[in-house]
TITORNU-863278 format. One record per residue (C-alpha): x, y, z; residue in one letter. Coordinates in Angstrom, 2 decimals. Each point is the difference from the previous one (the first is absolute). Layout:
X|Y|Z|A
...
//
This chain:
84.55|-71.67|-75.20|X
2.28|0.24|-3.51|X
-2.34|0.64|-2.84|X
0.09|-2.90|-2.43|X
2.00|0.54|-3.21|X
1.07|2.94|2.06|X
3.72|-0.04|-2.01|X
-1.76|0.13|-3.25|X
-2.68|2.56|1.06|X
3.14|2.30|0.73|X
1.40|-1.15|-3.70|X
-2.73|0.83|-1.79|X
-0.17|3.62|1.74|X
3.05|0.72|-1.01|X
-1.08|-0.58|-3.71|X
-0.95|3.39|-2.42|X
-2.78|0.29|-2.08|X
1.92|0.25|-3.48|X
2.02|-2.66|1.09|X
-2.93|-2.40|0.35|X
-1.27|1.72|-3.18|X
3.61|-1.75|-1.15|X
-0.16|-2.75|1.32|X
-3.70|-0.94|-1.18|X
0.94|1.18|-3.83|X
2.86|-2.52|-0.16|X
-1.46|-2.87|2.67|X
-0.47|-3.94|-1.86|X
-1.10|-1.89|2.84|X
-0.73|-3.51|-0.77|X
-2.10|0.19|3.25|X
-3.13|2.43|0.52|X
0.12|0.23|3.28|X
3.31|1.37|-0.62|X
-1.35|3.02|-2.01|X
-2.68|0.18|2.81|X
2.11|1.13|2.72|X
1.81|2.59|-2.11|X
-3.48|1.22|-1.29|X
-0.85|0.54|3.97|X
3.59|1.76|0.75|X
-0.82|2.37|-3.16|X
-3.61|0.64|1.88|X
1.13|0.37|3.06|X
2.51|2.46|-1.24|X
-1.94|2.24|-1.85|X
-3.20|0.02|1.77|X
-1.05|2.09|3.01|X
-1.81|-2.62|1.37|X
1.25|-2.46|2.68|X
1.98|-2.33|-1.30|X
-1.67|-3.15|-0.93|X
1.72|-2.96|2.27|X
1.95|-2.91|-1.74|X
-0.82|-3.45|0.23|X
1.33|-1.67|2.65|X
-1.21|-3.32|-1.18|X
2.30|0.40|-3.22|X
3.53|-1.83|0.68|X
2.72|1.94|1.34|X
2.13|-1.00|-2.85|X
-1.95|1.79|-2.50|X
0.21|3.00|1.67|X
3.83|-0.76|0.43|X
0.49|-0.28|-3.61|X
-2.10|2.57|-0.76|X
2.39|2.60|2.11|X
2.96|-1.57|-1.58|X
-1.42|0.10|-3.44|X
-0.75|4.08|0.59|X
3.49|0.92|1.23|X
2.38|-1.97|-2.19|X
-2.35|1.71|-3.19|X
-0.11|3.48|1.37|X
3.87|-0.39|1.02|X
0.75|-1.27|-3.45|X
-1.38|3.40|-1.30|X
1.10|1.75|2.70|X
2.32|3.33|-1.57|X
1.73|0.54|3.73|X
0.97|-3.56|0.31|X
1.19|-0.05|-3.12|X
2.32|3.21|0.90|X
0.91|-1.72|2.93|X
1.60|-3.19|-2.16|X
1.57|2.40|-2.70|X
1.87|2.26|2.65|X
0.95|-3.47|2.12|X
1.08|-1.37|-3.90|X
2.01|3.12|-0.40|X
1.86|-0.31|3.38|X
1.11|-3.57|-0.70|X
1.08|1.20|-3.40|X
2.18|3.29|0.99|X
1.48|-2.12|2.52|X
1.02|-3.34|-1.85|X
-2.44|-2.55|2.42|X
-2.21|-0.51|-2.51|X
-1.11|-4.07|-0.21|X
-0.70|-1.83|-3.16|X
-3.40|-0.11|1.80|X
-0.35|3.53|-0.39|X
1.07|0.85|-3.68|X
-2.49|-2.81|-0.63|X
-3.19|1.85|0.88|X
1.32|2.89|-1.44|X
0.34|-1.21|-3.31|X
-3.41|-1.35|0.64|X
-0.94|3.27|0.60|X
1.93|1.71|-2.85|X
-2.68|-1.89|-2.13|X
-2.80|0.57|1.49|X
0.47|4.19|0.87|X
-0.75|2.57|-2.96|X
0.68|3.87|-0.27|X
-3.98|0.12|1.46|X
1.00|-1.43|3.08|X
-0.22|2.11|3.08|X
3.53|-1.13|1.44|X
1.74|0.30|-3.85|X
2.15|2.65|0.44|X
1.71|-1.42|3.16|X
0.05|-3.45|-1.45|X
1.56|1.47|-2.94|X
2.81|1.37|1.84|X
0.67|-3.38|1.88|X
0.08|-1.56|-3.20|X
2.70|2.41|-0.16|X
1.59|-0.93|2.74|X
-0.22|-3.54|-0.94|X
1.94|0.16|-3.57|X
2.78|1.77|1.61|X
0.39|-2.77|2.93|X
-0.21|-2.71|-2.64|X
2.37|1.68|-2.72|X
3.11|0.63|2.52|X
-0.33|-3.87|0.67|X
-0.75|-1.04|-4.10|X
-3.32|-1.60|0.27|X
-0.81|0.38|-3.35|X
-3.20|-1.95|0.14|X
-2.09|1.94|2.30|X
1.84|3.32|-0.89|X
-1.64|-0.64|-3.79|X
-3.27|-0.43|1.33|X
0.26|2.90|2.90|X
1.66|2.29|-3.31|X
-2.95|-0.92|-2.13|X
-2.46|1.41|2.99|X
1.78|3.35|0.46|X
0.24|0.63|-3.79|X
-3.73|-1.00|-0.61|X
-1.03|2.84|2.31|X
2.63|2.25|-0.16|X
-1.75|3.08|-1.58|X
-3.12|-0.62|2.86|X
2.13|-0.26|2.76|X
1.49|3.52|-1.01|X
-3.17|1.50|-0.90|X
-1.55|-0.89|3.17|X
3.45|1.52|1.49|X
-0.49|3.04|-2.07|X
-4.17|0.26|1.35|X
0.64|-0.25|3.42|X
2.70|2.43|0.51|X
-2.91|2.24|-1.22|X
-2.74|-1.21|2.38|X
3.22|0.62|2.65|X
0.16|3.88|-1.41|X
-3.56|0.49|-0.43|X
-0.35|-1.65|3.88|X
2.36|3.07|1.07|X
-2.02|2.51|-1.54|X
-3.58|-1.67|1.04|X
1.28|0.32|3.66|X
2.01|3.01|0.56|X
-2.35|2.27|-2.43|X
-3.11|1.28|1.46|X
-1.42|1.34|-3.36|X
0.78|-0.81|-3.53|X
-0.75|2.26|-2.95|X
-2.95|-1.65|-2.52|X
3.48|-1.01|-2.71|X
1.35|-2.13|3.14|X
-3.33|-1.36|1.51|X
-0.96|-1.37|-3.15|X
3.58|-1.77|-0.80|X
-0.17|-1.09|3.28|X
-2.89|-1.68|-0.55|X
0.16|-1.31|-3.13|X
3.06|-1.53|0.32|X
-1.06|-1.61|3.32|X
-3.45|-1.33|-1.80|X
1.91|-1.19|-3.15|X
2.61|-1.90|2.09|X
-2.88|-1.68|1.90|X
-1.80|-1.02|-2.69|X
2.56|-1.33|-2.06|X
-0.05|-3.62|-0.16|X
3.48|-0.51|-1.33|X
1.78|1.30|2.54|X
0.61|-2.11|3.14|X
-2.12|0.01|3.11|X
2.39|1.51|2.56|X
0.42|3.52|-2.19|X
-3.95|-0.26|-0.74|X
-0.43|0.01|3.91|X
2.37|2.26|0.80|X
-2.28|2.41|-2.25|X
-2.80|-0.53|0.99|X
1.11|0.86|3.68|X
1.09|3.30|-1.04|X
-3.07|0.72|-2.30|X
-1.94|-0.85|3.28|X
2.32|2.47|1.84|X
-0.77|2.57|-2.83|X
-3.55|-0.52|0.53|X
-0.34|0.14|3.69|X
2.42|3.36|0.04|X
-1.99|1.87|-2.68|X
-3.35|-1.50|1.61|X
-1.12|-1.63|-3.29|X
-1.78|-2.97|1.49|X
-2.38|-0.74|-2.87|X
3.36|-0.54|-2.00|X
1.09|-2.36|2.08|X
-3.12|-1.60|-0.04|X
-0.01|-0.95|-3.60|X
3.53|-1.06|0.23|X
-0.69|-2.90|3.09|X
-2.97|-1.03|-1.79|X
2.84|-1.54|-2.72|X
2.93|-0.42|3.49|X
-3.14|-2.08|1.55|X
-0.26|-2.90|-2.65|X
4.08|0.03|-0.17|X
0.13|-0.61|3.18|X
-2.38|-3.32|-0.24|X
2.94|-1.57|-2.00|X
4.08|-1.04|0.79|X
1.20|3.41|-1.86|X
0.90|2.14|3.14|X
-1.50|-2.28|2.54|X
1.40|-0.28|3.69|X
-2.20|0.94|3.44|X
2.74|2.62|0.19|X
-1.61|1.74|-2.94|X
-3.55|-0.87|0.63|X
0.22|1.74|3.41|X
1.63|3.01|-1.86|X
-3.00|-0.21|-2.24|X
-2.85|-0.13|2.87|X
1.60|2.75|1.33|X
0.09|2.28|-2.96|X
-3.22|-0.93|-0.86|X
-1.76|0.64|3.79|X
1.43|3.79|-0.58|X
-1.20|0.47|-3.22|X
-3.88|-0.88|0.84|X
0.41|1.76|2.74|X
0.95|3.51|-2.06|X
-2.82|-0.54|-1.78|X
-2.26|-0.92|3.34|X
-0.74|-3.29|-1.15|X
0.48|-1.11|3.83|X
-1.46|-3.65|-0.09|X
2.68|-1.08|-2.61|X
2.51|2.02|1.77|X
-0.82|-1.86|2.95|X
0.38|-3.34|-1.70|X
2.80|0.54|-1.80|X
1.47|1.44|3.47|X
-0.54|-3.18|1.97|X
1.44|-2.21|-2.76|X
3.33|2.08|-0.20|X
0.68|-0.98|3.55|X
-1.05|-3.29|0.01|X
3.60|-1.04|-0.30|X
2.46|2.04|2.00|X
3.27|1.53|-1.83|X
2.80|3.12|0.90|X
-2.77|2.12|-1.83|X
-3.42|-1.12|2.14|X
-0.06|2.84|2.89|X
-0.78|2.20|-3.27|X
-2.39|-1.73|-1.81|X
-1.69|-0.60|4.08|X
0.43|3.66|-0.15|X
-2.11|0.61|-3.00|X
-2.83|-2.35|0.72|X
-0.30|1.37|3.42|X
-0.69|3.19|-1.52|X
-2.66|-0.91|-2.69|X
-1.65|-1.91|3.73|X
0.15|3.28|1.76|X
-1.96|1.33|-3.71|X
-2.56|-2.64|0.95|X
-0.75|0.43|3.48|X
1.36|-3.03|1.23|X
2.35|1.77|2.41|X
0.81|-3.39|2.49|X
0.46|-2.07|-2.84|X
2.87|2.22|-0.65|X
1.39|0.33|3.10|X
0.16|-3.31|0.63|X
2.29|-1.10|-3.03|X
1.67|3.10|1.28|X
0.85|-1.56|3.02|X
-0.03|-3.70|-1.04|X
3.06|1.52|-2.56|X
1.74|1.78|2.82|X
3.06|-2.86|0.47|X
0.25|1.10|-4.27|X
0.44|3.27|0.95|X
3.06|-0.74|2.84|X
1.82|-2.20|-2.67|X
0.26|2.69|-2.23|X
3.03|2.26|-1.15|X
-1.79|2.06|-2.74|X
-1.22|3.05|1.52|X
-2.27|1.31|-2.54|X
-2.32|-2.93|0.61|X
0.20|0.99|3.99|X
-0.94|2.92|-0.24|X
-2.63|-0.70|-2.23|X
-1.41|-2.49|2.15|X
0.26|1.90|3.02|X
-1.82|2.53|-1.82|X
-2.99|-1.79|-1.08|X
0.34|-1.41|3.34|X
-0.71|3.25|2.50|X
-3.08|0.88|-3.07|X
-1.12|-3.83|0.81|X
0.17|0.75|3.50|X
-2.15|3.76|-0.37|X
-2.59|-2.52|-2.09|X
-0.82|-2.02|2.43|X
-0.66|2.64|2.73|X
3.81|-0.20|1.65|X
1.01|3.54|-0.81|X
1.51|0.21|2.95|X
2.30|-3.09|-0.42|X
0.62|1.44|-2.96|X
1.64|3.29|0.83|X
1.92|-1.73|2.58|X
1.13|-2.52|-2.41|X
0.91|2.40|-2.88|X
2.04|2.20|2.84|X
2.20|-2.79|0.70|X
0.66|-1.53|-3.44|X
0.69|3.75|-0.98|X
2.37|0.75|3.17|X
2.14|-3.84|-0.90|X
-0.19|0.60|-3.73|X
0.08|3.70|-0.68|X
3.21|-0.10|-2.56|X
-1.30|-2.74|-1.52|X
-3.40|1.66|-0.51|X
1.07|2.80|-1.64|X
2.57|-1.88|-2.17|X
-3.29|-1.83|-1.61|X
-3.61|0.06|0.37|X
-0.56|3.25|2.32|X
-2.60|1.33|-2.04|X
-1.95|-3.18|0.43|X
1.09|-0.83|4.24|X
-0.98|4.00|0.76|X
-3.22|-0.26|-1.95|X
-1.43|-2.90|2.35|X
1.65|1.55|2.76|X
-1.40|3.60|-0.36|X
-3.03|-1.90|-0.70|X
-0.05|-2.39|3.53|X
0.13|4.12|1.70|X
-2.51|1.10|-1.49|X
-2.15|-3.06|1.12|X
1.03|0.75|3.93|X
-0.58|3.72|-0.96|X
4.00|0.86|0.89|X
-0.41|2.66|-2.76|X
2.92|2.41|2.30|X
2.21|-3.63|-0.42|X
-0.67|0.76|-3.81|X
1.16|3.54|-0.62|X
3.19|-1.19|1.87|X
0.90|-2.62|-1.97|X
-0.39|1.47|-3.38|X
1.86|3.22|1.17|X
2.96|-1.93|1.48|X
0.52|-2.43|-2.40|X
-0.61|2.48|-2.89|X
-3.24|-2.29|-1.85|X
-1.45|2.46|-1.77|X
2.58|0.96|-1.96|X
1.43|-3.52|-0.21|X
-3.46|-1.02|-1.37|X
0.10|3.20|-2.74|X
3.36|-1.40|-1.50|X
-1.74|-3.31|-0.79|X
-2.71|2.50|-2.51|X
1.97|-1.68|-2.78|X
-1.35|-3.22|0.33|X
-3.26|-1.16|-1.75|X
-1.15|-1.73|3.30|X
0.15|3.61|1.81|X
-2.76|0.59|2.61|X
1.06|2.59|3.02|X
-1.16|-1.86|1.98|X
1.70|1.33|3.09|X
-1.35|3.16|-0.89|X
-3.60|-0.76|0.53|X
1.23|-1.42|3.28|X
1.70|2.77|0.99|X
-3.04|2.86|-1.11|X
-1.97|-2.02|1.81|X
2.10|-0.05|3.24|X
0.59|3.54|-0.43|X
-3.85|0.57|-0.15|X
-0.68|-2.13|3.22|X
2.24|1.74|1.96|X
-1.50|3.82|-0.98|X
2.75|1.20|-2.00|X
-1.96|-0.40|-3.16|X
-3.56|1.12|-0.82|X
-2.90|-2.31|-1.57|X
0.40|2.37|-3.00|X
3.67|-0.41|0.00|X
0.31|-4.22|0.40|X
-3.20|-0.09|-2.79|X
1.68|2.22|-2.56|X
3.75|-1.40|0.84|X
-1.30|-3.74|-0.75|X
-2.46|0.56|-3.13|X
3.69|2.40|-1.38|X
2.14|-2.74|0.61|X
-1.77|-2.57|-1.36|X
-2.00|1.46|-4.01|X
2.42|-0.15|-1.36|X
0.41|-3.71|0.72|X
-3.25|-0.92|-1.04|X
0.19|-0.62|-3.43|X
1.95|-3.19|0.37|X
-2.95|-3.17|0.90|X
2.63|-1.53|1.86|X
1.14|2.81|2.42|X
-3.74|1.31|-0.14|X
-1.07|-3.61|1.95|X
2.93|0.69|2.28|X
-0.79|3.28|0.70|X
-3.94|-1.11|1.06|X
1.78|-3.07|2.02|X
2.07|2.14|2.41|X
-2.43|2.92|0.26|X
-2.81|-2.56|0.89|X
2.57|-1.14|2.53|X
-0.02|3.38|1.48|X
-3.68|0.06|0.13|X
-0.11|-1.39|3.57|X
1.69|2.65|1.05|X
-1.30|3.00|-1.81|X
-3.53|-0.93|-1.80|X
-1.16|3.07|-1.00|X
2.85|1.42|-1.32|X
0.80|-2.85|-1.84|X
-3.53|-0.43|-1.96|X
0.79|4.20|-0.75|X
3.73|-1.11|-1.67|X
-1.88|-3.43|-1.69|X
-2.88|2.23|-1.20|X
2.49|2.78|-1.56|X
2.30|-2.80|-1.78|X
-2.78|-2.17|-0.67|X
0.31|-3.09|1.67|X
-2.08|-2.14|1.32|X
//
């Protein structure tokens, strides 16, 4: 039997936290019950709780308006939608089918849109686009007002040109640059944080900052940083500056990784399961993340079943970096919940299909779940092969550079080496406490370090409490 209100049940679930926060800030409803039902969909939302069931005594058409009421206001606000008119505006322009229909709202909107806006700088250039269709046919009246607009702005517009062909240089350096001398970490970051915070500059450039200050952050593992800064992002986000579900989900997902760095797992965990609450080209990663603060938690068939509920995702996909990374967390999902052997088989034939592929992007990450689905099914022989055919080790030494560097594979390896009698107690003890002091002085790569030796433990306990005891972990 069809749940009552089952449509607007779905509706409602659809519906973000900061958007209700939105939606309840600017809300007049002449009728309570009105404000009720949005009260509920904010509580429902935000608590863990079951959700509270809606009257189903309430007429239908107050729960029709209702929905209408909360899409047309979001979509009003909406900065995608908007995008989606101004490149549509833009086409009709370029190629003379523009309707009087058309330059109508856009005058409209040439009043109503300031240098602030998050879609200025592409509405400036259409305004652009605009004076040149109307001067080649002498329309004098709407070029004056259209000229007006463009010379209003016209030292903004360039400015924000001028700032964001920066953020583009500074976005080449942020990615392709592993390390970055104190002089270029802190320009880097101030001019990120001053772009962000500046109010006068329009939304779009503000975002695109704060994106790469995030980046910044997560590369140089400076979580508490980014902290502070989406304590401010977190209010911004409760009103129309950079609002779309595009950007929330972006958000979520940033924000599930950051409490998870700093192993604050229950807010990882919520902010996980609202960044896939609606699906988009980027929700096999952010699945992909809060799979992996589950696994942190212990609750191993929760995430292996959004693995596999998210497996016709996965088949739709072109982008092979998130394939790989989901197959990945999907063998260690797989060794979790006591299918190690699944799991070899699993990562044998994903790595015999995909092999180029794998070592074009995320090998480090497939061979670490793979080496480590052997060494639950004990094929430690299976081990010493595959890092001496495909060359790991060393692969894995030319990635030292990088501020994320564990070897990883190397544990793996002394370990296989030591199962299999070609290396002493002595040898594997001394080889893993070596590779890894020097590591230790970093908090972050410390609580790594404890996480994959305590996933060892099964397999070697009392060698393992001798290397914890010597670097002093826990």
């Amino acid at each position: 039997m069809r749940k009552k209100l089952n449509t607007f049940y779905l509706f409602s679930n659809t519906l973000y936290p900061h958007e209700l926060e939105y939606l309840l800030s600017i809300q007049s409803f002449n009728k309570p019950v009105n404000l009720n039902i949005l009260k509920q969909i904010y509580i429902n939302s935000t608590s863990s709780q079951m959700p509270k069931s809606f009257d189903t005594e309430e007429d239908k058409r107050t729960y029709n308006y209702l929905k209408t009421w909360i899409t047309d206001t979001l979509a009003k606000i909406d900065v995608d939608l908007y995008f989606e008119w101004l490149i549509s505006t833009e086409k009709k322009v370029l190629t003379d089918i523009i309707v009087p229909a058309d330059e109508v709202v856009l005058l409209n909107n040439m009043k109503k849109i300031g240098p602030t806006n998050y879609n200025f700088i592409r509405f400036y250039e259409l305004a652009q686009y605009y004076r040149d269709y109307l001067m080649v046919r002498n329309r004098t009246k709407y070029n004056k007002v259209v000229s007006e607009f463009l010379s209003k702005y016209h030292e903004q517009y360039h400015l924000l040109k001028k700032i964001n062909l920066e953020l583009d240089e500074v976005t080449a350096e942020i990615v392709k640059k592993e390390e970055f001398s104190e002089d270029e970490s802190s320009y880097i970051e101030n001019f990120l944080h001053t772009i962000y915070f500046n109010e006068s500059l329009d939304a779009y450039t503000r975002y695109r900052a704060v994106v790469r200050l995030t980046i910044y952050y997560y590369n140089n593992r400076q979580f508490q940083k980014q902290a502070v800064v989406y304590q401010h992002l977190d209010e911004m986000l409760k009103t129309p500056l950079f609002y779309s579900k595009r950007i929330l989900a972006n958000y979520y997902a940033n924000r599930a990784m950051m409490h998870s760095k700093l192993n604050e797992l229950a807010q990882s965990e919520k902010y996980g399961y609202l960044s896939i609450q609606n699906k988009n080209s980027d929700y096999l990663f952010y699945l992909i993340n809060l799979c992996g603060v589950l696994l942190k938690q212990g609750k191993n068939e929760e995430a292996l079943k959004l693995m596999r509920k998210s497996m016709p995702e996965l088949k739709n996909t072109n982008n092979n970096y998130y394939k790989i990374g989901f197959n990945s967390f999907y063998i260690r999902t797989l060794i979790y919940n006591g299918q190690s052997e699944k799991a070899v088989e699993y990562a044998a034939h994903y790595f015999d299909a995909y092999k180029k592929e794998i070592f074009e992007h995320r090998w480090h990450l497939f061979f670490r779940s793979y080496i480590h689905a052997l060494i639950s099914t004990e094929k430690y022989g299976k081990i010493l092969s595959l890092c001496k055919r495909y060359k790991l080790l060393t692969k894995e030494k030319h990635r030292i550079e990088r501020i994320d560097y564990l070897p990883i594979i190397q544990s793996y390896y002394y370990l296989a080496e030591y199962m299999e009698s070609i290396i002493s107690k002595e040898k594997l003890i001394s080889s893993i406490i070596k590779t890894y002091t020097n590591l230790m002085d970093d908090n972050y790569r410390s609580q790594k370090i404890n996480e994959l030796l305590s996933e060892l433990m099964p397999n070697i306990p009392e060698e393992i409490k001798v290397i914890k005891k010597s670097l002093i972990l826990n």
